[in-house]
N, C-alpha and C positions, 0 to 999 in steps of 0.2 A: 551460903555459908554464914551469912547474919555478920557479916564481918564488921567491926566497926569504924570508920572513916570519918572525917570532917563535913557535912550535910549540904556545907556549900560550895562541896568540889564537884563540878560537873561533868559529866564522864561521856566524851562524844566517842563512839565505836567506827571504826574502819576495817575493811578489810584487809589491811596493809600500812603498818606504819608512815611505809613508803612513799602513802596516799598525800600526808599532809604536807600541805602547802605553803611554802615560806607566808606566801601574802595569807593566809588562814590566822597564824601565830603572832604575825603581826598587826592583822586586825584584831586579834582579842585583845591585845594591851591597849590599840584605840577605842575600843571599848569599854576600856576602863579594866578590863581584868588587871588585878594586882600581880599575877603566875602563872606561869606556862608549864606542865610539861605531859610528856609525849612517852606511855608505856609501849614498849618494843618486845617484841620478841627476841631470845638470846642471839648473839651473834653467830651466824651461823647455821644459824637453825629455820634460818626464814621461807616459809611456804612456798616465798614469790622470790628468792634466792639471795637479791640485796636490798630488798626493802629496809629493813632496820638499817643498814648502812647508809643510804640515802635519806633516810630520816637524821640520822645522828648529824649527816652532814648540814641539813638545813638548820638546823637547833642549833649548831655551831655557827652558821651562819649569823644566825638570828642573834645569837650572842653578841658577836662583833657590831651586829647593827644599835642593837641594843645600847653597846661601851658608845658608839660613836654620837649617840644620842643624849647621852647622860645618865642613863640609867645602866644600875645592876645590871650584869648577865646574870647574875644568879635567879634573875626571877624566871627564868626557863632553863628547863634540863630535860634531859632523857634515858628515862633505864632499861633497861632489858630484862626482862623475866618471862618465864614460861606463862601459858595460862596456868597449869595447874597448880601456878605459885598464889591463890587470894590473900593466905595469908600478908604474903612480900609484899603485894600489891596495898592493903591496907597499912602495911608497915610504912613504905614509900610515901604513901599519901600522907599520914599522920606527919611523917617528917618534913616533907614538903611544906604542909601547911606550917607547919612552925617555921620554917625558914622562912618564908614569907610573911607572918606574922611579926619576926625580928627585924626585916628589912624596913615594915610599915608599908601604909597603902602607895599603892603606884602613882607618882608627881603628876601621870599624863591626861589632862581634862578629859573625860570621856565626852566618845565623839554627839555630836547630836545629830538625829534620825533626819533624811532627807525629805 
């Protein structure tokens, strides 16, 4: 759809929201990512029955680890939307990115390669 988005939002595909992995979300921000978040499919609607559920719960997870650490939870969220939502999907992102842009880069040294 040519949609347009931020060029340094990197877009990892799963087959199940459900897939991602607390330690996943948390190594991106030791990595230096500034933002996290995690496109789901609606509630209710999930292929794999509560994937998106089990997603939403780790992102919240991750949140609180996030508080207990000193940084934002805001720098990780999760939405829900259909696929044949690109448009929303581009919407989200665009917002996203600015929320993140507001927060400023993430305090946490990125990690170094072993």
């Amino acid at each position: 759809m040519r949609l347009q988005y931020p060029t340094n939002i990197k877009v990892i595909q799963l087959p199940c929201s459900g897939r991602v992995d607390i330690l996943h979300l948390l190594r991106a921000f030791e990595d230096g990512l500034d933002g996290v978040y995690v496109a789901g499919c609606m509630e209710g609607d999930c292929h794999f029955l509560t994937g998106n559920l089990k997603a939403r719960r780790k992102v919240e997870y991750v949140k609180k680890v996030l508080e207990s650490l000193g940084l934002e939870p805001e720098r990780i969220e999760m939405y829900n939307m259909s696929s044949a939502e690109g448009p929303r999907f581009a919407q989200v992102a665009n917002e996203f990115y600015q929320r993140i842009q507001e927060l400023g880069p993430s305090p946490v040294p990125k990690a170094q390669a072993a």
